[in-house]
Structures are given as structure tokens and as C-alpha cells.
VOPAGU-2260 file (C-alpha; in pm, 1 decimal, decimal comma):
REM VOPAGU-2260
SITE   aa  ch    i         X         Y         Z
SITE  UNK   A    0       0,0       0,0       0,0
SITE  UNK   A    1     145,0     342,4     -54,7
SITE  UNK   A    2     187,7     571,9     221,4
SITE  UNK   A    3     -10,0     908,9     278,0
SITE  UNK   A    4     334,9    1084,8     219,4
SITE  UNK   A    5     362,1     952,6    -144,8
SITE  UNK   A    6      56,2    1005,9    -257,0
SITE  UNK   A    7       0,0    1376,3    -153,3
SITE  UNK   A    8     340,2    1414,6    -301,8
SITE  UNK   A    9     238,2    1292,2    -649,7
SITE  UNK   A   10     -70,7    1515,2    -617,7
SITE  UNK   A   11     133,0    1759,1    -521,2
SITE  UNK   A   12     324,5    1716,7    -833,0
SITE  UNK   A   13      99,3    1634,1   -1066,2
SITE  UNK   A   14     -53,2    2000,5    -947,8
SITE  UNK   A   15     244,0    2184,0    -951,7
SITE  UNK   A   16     257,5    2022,7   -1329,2
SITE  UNK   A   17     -59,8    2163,6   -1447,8
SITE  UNK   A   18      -9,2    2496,0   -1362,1
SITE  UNK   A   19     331,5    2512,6   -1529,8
SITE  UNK   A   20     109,2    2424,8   -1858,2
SITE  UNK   A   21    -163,5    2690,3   -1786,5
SITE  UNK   A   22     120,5    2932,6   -1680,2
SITE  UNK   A   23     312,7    2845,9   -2031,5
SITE  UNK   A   24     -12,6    2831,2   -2225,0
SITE  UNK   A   25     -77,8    3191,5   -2079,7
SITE  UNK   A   26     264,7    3340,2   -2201,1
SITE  UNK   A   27     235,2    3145,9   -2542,0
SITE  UNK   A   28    -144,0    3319,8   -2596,7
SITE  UNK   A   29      24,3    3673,4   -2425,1
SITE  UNK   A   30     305,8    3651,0   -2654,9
SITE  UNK   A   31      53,5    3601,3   -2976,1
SITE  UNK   A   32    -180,6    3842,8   -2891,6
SITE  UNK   A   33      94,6    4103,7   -2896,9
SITE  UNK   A   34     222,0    3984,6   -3201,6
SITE  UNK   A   35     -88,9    3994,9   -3373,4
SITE  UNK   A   36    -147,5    4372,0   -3225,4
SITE  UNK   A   37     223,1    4425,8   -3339,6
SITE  UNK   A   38     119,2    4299,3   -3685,4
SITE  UNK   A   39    -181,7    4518,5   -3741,7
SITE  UNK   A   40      57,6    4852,3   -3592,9
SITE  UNK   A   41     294,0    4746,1   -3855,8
SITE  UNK   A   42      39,1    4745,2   -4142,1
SITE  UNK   A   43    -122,4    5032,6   -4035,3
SITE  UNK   A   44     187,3    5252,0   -4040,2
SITE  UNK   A   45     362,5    5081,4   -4324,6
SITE  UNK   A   46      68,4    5029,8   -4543,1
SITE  UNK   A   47      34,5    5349,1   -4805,9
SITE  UNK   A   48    -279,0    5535,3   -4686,1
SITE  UNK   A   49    -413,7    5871,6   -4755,2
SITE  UNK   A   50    -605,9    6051,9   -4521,6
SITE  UNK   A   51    -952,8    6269,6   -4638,7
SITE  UNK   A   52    -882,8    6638,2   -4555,3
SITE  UNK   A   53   -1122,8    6915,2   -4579,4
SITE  UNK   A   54    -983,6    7096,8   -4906,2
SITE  UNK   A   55    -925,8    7516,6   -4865,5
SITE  UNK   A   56    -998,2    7476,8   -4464,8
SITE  UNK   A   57   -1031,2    7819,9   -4350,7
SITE  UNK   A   58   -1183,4    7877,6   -4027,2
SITE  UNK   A   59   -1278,6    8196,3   -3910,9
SITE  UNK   A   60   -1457,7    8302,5   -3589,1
SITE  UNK   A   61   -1815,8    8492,8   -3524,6
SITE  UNK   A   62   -2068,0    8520,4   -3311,3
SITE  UNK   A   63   -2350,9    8240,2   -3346,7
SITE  UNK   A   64   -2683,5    8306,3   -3177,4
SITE  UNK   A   65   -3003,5    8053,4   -3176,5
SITE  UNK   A   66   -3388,5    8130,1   -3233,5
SITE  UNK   A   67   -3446,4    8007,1   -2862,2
SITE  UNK   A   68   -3219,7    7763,6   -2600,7
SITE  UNK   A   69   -3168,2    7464,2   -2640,2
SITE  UNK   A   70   -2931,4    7189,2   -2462,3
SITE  UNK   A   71   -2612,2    7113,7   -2492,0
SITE  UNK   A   72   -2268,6    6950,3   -2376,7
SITE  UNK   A   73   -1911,2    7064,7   -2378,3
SITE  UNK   A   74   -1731,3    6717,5   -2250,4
SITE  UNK   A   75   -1908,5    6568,6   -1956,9
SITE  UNK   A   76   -2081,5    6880,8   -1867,6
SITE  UNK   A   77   -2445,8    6949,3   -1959,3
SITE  UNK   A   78   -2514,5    7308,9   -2058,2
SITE  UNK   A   79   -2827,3    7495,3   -2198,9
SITE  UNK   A   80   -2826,9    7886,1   -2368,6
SITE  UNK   A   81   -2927,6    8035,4   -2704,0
SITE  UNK   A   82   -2544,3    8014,5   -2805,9
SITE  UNK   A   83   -2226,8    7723,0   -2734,3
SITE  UNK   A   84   -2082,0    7862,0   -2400,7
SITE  UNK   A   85   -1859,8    7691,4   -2298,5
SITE  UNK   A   86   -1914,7    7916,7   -1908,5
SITE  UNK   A   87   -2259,5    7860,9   -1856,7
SITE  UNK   A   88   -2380,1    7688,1   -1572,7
SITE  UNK   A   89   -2330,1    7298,9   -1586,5
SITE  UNK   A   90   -2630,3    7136,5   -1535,2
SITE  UNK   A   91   -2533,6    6809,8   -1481,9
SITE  UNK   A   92   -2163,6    6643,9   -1499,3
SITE  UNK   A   93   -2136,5    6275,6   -1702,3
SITE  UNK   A   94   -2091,0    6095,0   -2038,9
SITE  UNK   A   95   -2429,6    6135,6   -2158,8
SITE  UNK   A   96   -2509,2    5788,7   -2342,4
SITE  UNK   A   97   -2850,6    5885,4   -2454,9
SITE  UNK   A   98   -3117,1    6146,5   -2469,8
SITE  UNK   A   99   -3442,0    6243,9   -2536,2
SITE  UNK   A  100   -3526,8    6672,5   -2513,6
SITE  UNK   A  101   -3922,6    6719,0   -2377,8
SITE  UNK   A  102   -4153,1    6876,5   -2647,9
SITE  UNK   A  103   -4173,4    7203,6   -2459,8
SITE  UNK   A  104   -3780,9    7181,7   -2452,0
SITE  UNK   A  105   -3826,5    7207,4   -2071,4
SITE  UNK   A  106   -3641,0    6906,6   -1966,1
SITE  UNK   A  107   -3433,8    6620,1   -2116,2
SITE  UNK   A  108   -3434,8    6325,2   -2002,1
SITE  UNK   A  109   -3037,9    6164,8   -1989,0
SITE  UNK   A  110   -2883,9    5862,4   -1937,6
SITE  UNK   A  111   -2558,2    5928,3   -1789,0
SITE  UNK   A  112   -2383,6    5738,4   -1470,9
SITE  UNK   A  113   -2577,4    5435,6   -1509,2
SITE  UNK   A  114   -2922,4    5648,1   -1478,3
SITE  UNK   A  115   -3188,5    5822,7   -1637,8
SITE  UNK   A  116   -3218,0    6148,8   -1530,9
SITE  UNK   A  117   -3438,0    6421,2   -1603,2
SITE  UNK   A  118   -3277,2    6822,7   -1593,8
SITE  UNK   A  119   -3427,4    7133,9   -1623,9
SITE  UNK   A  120   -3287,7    7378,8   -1866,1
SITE  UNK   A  121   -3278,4    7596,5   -1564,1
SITE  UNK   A  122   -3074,3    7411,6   -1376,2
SITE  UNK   A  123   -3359,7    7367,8   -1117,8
SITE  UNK   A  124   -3480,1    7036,5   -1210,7
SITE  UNK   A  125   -3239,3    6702,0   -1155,8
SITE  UNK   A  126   -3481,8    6366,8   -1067,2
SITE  UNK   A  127   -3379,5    6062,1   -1133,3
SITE  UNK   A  128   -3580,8    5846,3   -1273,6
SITE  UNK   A  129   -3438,8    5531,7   -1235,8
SITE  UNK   A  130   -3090,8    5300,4   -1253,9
SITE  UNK   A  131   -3111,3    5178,6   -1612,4
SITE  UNK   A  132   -2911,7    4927,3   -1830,3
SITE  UNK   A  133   -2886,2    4745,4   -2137,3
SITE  UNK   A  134   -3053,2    4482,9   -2328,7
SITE  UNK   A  135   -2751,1    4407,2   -2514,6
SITE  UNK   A  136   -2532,3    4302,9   -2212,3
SITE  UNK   A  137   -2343,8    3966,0   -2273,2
SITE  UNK   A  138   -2310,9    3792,7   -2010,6
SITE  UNK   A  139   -2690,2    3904,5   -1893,6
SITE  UNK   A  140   -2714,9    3898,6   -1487,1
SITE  UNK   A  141   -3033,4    3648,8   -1506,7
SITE  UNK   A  142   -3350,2    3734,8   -1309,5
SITE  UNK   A  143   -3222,6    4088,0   -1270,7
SITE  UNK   A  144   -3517,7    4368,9   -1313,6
SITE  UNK   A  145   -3407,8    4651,2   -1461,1
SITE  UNK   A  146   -3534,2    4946,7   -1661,6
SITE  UNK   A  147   -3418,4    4963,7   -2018,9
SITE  UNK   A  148   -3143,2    5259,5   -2121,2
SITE  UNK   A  149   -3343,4    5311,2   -2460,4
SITE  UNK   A  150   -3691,9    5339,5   -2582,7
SITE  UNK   A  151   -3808,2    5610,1   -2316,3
SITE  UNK   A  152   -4089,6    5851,9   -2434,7
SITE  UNK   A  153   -4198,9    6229,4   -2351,8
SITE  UNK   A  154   -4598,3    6251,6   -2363,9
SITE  UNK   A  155   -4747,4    6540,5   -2574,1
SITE  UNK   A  156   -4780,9    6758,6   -2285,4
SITE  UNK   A  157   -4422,0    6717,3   -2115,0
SITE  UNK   A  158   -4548,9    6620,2   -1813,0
SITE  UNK   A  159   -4489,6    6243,8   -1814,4
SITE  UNK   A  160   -4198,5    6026,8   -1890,2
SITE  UNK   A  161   -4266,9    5622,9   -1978,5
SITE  UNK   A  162   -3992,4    5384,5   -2000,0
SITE  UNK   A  163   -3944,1    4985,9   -2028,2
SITE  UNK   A  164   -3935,8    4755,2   -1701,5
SITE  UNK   A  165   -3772,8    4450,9   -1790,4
SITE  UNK   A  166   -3581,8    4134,6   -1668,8
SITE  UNK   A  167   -3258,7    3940,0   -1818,7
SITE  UNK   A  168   -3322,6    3589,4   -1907,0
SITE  UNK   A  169   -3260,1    3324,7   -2189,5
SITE  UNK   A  170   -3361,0    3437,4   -2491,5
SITE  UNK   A  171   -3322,4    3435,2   -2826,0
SITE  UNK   A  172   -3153,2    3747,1   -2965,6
SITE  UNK   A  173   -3169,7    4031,6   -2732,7
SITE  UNK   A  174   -3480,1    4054,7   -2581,4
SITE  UNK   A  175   -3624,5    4319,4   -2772,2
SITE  UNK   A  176   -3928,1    4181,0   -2736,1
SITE  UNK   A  177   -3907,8    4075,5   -2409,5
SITE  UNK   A  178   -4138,5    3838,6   -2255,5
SITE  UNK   A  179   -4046,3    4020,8   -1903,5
SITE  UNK   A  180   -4127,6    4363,2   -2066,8
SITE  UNK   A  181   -4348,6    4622,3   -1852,4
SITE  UNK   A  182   -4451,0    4945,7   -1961,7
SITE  UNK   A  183   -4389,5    5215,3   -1663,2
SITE  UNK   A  184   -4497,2    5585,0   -1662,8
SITE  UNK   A  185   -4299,5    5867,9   -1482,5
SITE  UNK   A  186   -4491,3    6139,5   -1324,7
SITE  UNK   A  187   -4226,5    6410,3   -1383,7
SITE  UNK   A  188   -4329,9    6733,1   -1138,3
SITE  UNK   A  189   -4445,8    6481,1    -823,1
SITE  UNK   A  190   -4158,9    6147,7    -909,5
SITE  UNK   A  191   -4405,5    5950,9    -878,3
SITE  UNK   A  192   -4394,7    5577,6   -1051,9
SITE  UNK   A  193   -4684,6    5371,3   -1192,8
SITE  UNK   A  194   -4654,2    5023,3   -1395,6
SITE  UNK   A  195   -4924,7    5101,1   -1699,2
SITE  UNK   A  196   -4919,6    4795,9   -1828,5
SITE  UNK   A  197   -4788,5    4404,7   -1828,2
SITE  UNK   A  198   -4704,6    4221,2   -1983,7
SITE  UNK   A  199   -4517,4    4450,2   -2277,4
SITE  UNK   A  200   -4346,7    4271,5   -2533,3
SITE  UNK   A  201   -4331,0    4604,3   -2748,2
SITE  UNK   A  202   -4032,7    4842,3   -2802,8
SITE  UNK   A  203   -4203,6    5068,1   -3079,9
SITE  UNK   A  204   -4504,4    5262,2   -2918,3
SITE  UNK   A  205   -4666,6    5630,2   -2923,2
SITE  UNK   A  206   -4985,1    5811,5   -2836,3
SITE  UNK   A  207   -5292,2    5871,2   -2932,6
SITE  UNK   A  208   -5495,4    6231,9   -2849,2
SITE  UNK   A  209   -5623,7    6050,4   -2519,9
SITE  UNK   A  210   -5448,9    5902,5   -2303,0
SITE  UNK   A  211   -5474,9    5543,7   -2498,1
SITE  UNK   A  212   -5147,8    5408,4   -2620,8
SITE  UNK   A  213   -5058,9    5225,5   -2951,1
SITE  UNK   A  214   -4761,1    4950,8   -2941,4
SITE  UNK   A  215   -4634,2    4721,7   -3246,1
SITE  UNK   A  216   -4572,4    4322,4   -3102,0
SITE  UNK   A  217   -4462,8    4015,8   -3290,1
SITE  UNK   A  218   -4692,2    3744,0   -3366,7
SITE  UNK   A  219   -4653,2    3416,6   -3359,7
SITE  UNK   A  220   -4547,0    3379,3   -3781,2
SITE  UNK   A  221   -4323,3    3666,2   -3701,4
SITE  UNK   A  222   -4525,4    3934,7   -3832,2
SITE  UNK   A  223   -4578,2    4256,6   -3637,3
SITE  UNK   A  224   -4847,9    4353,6   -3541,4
SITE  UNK   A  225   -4994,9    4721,7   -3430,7
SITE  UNK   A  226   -5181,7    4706,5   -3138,0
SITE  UNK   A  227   -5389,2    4963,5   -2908,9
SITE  UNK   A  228   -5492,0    4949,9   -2525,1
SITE  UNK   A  229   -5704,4    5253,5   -2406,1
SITE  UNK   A  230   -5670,5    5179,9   -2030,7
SITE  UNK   A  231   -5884,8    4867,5   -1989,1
SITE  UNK   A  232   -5887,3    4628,6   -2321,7
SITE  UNK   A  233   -5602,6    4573,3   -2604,9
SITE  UNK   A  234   -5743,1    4573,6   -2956,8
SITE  UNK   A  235   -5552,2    4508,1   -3278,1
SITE  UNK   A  236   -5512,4    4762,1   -3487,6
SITE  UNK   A  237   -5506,3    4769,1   -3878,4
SITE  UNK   A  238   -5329,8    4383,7   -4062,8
SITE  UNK   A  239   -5042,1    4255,7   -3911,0
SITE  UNK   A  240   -4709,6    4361,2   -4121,8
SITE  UNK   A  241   -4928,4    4636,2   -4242,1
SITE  UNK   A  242   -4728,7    4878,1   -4490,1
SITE  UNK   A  243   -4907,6    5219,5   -4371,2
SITE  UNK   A  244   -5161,7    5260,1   -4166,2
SITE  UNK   A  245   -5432,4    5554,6   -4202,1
SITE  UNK   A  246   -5471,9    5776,1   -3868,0
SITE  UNK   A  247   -5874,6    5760,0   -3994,2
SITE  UNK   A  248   -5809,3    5381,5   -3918,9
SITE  UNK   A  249   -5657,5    5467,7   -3547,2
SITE  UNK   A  250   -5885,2    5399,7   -3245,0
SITE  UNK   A  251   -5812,9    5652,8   -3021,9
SITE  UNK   A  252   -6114,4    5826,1   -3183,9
SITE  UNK   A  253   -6233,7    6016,5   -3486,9
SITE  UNK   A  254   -6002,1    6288,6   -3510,2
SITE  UNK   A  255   -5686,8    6018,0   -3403,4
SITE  UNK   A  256   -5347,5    6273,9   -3313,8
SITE  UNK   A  257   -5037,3    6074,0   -3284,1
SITE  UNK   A  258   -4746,2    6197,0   -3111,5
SITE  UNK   A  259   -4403,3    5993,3   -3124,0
SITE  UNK   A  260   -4033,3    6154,5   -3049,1
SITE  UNK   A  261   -3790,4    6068,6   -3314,7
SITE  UNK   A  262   -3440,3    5937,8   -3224,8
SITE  UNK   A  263   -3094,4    6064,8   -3330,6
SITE  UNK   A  264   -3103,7    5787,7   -3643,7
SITE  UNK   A  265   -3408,6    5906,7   -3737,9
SITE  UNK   A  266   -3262,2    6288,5   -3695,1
SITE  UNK   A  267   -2986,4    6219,0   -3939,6
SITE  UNK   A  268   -3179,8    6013,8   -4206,3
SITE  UNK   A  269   -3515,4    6178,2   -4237,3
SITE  UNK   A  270   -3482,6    6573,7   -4116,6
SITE  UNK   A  271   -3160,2    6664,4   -4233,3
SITE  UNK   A  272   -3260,8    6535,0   -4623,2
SITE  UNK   A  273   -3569,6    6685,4   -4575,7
SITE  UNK   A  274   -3406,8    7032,1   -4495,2
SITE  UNK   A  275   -3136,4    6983,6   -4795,9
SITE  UNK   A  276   -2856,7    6879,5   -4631,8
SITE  UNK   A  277   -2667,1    6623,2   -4842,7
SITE  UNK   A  278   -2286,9    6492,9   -4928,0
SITE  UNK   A  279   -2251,5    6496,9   -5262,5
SITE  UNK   A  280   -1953,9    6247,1   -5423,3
SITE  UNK   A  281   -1770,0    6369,7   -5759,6
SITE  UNK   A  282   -1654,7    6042,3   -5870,4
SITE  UNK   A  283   -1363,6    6199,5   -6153,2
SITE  UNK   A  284   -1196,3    6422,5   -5913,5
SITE  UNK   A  285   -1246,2    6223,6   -5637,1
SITE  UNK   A  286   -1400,5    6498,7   -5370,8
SITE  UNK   A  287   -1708,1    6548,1   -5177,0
SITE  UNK   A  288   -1910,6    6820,6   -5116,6
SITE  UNK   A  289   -2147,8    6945,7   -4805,5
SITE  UNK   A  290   -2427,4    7071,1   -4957,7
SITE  UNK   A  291   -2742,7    7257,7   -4767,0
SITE  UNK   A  292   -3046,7    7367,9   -4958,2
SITE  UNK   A  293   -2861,3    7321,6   -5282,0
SITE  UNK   A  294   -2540,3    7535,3   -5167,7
SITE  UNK   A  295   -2183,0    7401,9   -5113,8
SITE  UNK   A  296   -2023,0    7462,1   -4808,8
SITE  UNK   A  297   -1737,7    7214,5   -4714,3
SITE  UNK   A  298   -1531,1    7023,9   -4987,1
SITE  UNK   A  299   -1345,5    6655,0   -4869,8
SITE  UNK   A  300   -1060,6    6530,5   -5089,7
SITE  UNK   A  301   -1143,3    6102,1   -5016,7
SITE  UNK   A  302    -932,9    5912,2   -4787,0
SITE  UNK   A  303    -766,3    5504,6   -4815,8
SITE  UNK   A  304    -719,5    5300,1   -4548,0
SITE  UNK   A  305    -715,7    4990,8   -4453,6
SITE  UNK   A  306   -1084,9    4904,5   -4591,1
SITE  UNK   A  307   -1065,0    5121,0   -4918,8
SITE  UNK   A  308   -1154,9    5477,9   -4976,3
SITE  UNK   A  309   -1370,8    5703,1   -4800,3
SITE  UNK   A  310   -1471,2    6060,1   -4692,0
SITE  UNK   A  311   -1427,8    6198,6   -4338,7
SITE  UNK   A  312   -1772,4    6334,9   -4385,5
SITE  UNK   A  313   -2018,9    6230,7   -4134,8
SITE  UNK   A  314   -2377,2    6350,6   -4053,1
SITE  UNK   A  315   -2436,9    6193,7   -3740,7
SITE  UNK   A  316   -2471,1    6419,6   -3451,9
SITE  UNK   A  317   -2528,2    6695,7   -3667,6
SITE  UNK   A  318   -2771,9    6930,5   -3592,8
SITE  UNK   A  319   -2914,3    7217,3   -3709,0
SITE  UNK   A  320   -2960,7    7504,1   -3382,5
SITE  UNK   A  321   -3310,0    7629,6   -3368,6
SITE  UNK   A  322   -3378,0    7927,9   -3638,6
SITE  UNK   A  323   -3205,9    7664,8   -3892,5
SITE  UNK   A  324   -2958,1    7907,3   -4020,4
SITE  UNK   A  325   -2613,5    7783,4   -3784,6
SITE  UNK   A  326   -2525,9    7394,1   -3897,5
SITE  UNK   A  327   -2317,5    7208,3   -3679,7
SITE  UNK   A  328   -2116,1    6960,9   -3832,9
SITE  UNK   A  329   -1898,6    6681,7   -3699,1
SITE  UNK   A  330   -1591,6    6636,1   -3886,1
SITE  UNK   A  331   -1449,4    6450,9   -3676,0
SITE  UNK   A  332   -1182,2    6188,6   -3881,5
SITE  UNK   A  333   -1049,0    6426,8   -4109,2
SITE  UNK   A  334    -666,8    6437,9   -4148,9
SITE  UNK   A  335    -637,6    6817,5   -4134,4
SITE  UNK   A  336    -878,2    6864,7   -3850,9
SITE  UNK   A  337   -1099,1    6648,9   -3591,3
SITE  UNK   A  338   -1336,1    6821,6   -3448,8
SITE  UNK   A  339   -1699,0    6992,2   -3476,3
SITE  UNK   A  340   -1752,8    7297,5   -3736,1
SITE  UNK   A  341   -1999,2    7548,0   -3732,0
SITE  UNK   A  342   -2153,2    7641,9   -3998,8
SITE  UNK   A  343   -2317,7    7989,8   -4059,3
SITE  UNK   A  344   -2500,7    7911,0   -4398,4
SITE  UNK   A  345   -2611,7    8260,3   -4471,1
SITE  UNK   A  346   -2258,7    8352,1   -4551,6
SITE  UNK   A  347   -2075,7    8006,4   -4592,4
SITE  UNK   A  348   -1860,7    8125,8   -4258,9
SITE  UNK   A  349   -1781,5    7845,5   -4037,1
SITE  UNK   A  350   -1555,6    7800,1   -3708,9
SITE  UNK   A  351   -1427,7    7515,0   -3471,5
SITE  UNK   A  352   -1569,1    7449,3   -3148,0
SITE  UNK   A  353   -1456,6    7157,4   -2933,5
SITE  UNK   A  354   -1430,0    6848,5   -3047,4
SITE  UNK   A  355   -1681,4    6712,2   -2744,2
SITE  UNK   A  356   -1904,8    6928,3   -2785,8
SITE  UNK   A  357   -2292,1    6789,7   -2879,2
SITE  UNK   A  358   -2630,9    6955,5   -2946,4
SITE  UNK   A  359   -2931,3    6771,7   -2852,9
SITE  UNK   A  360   -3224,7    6823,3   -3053,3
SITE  UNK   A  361   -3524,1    6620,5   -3056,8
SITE  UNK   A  362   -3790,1    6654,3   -3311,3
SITE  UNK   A  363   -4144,9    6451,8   -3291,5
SITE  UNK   A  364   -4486,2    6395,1   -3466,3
SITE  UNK   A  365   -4602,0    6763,7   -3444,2
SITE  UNK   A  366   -4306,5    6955,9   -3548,1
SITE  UNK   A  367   -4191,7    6719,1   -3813,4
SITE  UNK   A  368   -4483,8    6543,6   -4016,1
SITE  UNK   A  369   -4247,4    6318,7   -4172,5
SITE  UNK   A  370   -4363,4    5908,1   -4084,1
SITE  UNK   A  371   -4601,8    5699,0   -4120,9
SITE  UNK   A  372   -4796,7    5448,7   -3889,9
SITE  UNK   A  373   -4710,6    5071,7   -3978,1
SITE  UNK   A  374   -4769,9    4732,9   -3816,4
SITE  UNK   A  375   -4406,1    4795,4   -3644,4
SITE  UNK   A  376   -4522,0    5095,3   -3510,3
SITE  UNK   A  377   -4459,5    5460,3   -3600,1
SITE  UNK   A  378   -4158,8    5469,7   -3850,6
SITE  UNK   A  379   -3974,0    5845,7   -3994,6
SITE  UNK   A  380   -4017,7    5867,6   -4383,2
């Protein structure tokens, strides 16, 4: 028989053994990994590439005044004014994720710091709302309620905020359709919280003229379907996958008045085409040019890298201020500069401002009559 001693001295061994291999397995995958990142430095700074400069860049400076206040950041800080000053009072301090301005542009409603927030533009309004998170986490903390970091909407009147309840667990995809889904509504003067209805498997939804509520849900052929609950009973509303749907056909009532805020996508691919903004590509000389209402503003000579050509044009993020006539543009990857530009389009003047700085706008159903009601909900046209 062997003794005690031997034994725990092969297991001791054999231990000691094993985590020599995951120690030497650890260098060898250490050791490639910084190869690899090695390989792609090399490439990138060996590899002939041209960057896309803004052609003639001539900034000047002026003084840029709004139509009426709006919000703001400048970094981490949250601002509000009729102009970008960088010295007015910070409203709120964090790396604002998300946002949604009120349609009286009161309030906006934040997420920043893990919550969703709502701030005054005067600086005398802060409530949180609520801690909020992601339905794209990977790994998802199962059987964990939270309230969703997307998808919150102002009501017509500014006076109530509703966001997504939910819970992580197993599911297909993401849970965009979440079988845990509630629909919660945020009383915004008295804080006050009230689940409206459950369960919610919905992420598209808007208002009718009373206080009913329409909401697009899949079926089970994987159609969607537009549905409507007015406080008691949930009806279906027009054919499932339906193309357009009539506001005659609604059922809030006769004279149906939807109201829906528009997100930053929907900013940048419906309202600035419909107020002329577009980048216009001329293939033989190999530029692009920033056109508003038909007039050229910025030229771009195009860019290679490591995926092919390109422009360092981008219209994401930006906005127009209110009055329409200063455009601020985020050229933000160009060679020659990376930053935002301002662009005064009554004389073609533009200047830089920080390259953090962000204007948040938020148009909806009444002051841009741009969509159209579908089985997935209300969609921007």
C-alpha cells in the first residue's frame, strides 16, 4: 500500500505540473496576442494610406446666436443657452449615453452614470428616474429587473416620462421583445412611478390624443403587429405587417393625433434630407461636397485606409440650432482637422468648437410630419 506521504506528493506534483502548462499556455497566448497587435501597428503605419482632408480649410470666428435655447454639452458637462458657451452653468456632470429633449424643450431626459435622469434647462430640475441598463449586455445577470437605457418617451404635454421595465433571461436574440417587458410611466413634477401595463413585449409605441397608447408586437409567424390598449382592453389595430396605416383607421377616436419623439437615427436620415442637407460624391476628381439647400459649403478630398476609400464626412450628430440658419457639423476623422464645425449658412462662414461638444435636438410627430404608422409601429419617412 502506498503511504499518505507519497501520494500527496504525487498530487502535489501532478498540481504543480498543471499549472506550469496553464502558466506556459498563458505566455504562449500573451506573446501572440501582442504579435498579432504588433502585426496590425505594422500594417497600419507601413501600409500606403491617404487621409480625407477638408480641401481650402479656412476657419474663421463669429458670433452664433439661436432662435431660442436649447441643450447642450461641452465634454461631460451638460449646458443649456441660445449660443455654445462653454461658461454657462453645468447642469449636470457625465458621459451622456442617450437622450431624449421634452416637447416644450423644458427638460431632457439623460442617461448618464448608469441612470436616467431628467434636468431642467434651468438648472432647477435634476430627478432621477431610475438606474437603467442594457438589453444588449453579454453575459446578462439572469432574473435581474431593470429598466431599459433606450426606448423612453416624452408625452405630448411634457409632463410624463414612460420607459421599459424589464428582466434578463434566456432568450433568443436580445430581448427586444421581451417576454419580461413592462410598460412604466414617470410622473415628472411629483416622481411619482406607476406600472401602466404588463405584460409589454413592445419596443415601438406612441400616443394617441387621449391618453390610450398604440404599441407594435410580434406574432406568432413573425409578423408585427400594431396594437392599441385605451386603459382597460387591447385591440388590434389595422393587418399585421401592415405597410401604412391611415390615422382615420386609429382607435383613439375620430379625429386620431399621434405623437411619437424621433431618435438621433431618425434625426440624421429623415430631417436633415428633408431640410437639404446632403454629401454629394464627384466620382472623376475624387471629392465630396457638403451641400445645404442646394449650396456648397465644405469640400473633402477622399481618404484610403485599410478598408478602401472614403470621406471623413459624417452627418451623425449633426444638428441644425433652432432658427435653422447655424449647422453644426462633426468632422471629426479628417486628417487636417478632428473636431466639430460650425456652420453659418447665410454667408458660408464656419468656425471650430470643441471636439466634445454635442447639441441635442429632438424633433417629434407635431413639429416634423415626416412618418407613417405601420404594423411595427410609427416609422420616420
Amino acid at each position: 500500500m502506498l503511504s499518505e506521504r507519497v501520494i500527496s506528493r504525487w498530487v502535489m506534483e501532478g498540481t504543480m505540473t498543471i499549472a506550469r502548462l496553464i502558466k506556459g499556455l498563458a505566455v504562449v497566448v500573451g506573446v501572440t496576442i501582442l504579435a498579432l497587435v504588433g502585426w496590425v501597428a505594422y500594417i497600419w503605419f507601413h501600409m500606403p494610406h491617404t487621409p480625407s482632408n477638408i480641401l481650402d480649410f479656412h476657419p474663421s470666428t463669429f458670433q452664433a446666436k439661436a432662435d431660442t435655447r436649447f441643450f447642450y454639452s461641452i465634454g461631460k458637462e451638460l449646458k443649456n443657452s441660445d449660443h455654445l458657451d462653454p461658461n454657462a452653468p453645468t447642469l449636470l456632470r457625465g458621459e451622456i449615453r442617450n437622450f431624449l429633449v421634452s416637447p416644450d424643450g423644458a427638460e431632457i431626459a439623460i442617461v448618464a452614470n448608469g441612470l436616467l435622469t431628467v434636468v431642467g434647462r434651468d438648472g432647477t430640475l435634476v430627478r432621477q428616474v431610475a438606474h437603467v441598463d442594457s438589453i444588449y449586455r453579454d453575459p446578462k445577470p439572469m432574473g435581474q429587473h431593470f429598466y431599459r437605457d433606450d426606448d423612453f418617451q416624452w408625452t405630448r404635454d411634457s409632463k410624463s416620462l414612460y420607459l421599459i421595465g424589464d428582466e434578463y433571461y434566456e432568450s433568443k436574440g436580445s430581448q427586444l421583445f421581451s417576454d419580461k417587458g413592462e410598460l412604466w410611466r414617470r410622473d415628472v413634477e411629483t416622481g411619482s412611478m406607476q406600472r401602466v401595463l404588463s405584460p409589454f413585449p413592445a419596443y415601438n409605441y406612441f400616443f394617441g390624443r387621449s391618453s390610450g397608447i398604440y404599441f407594435s408586437v410580434p406574432t406568432k409567424s413573425g409578423d408585427l403587429q400594431l396594437k392599441y390598449f385605451d386603459g382597460k382592453v387591447i385591440r388590434d389595430v389595422g393587418a399585421s405587417n401592415a405597410y401604412q396605416i391611415p390615422t382615420s383607421e386609429l382607435l383613439g377616436g375620430v379625429v386620431e393625433s399621434p405623437f411619437f419623439s424621433f431618435s438621433i437615427i431618425d434625426y440624421q436620415n429623415v430631417v436633415l434630407p428633408a431640410e437639404g442637407v446632403a454629401l454629394v460624391d464627384d466620382q472623376p476628381d475624387r471629392i465630396q461636397r457638403l451641400a445645404i439647400r442646394g449650396k456648397p459649403y465644405l469640400t473633402f478630398t477622399q481618404g484610403e485606409g485599410l478598408k478602401g476609400t472614403y470621406y471623413c464626412s459624417e452627418t451623425l450628430r449633426s444638428v441644425f440650432l433652432p432658427g435653422d440658419r447655424y449647422f453644426l457639423f462633426n468632422a471629426s476623422y479628417c486628417g487636417n482637422y478632428s473636431g466639430q464645425l460650425l456652420i453659418d449658412t447665410e454667408d458660408g462662414q464656419y468656425e471650430r468648437l470643441p471636439s466634445d461638444a454635442r447639441v441635442y435636438l429632438t424633433v417629434n410627430t407635431d413639429s416634423d410630419p415626416h412618418y407613417r404608422i405601420t404594423g411595427g409601429g410609427i416609422l420616420a419617412k
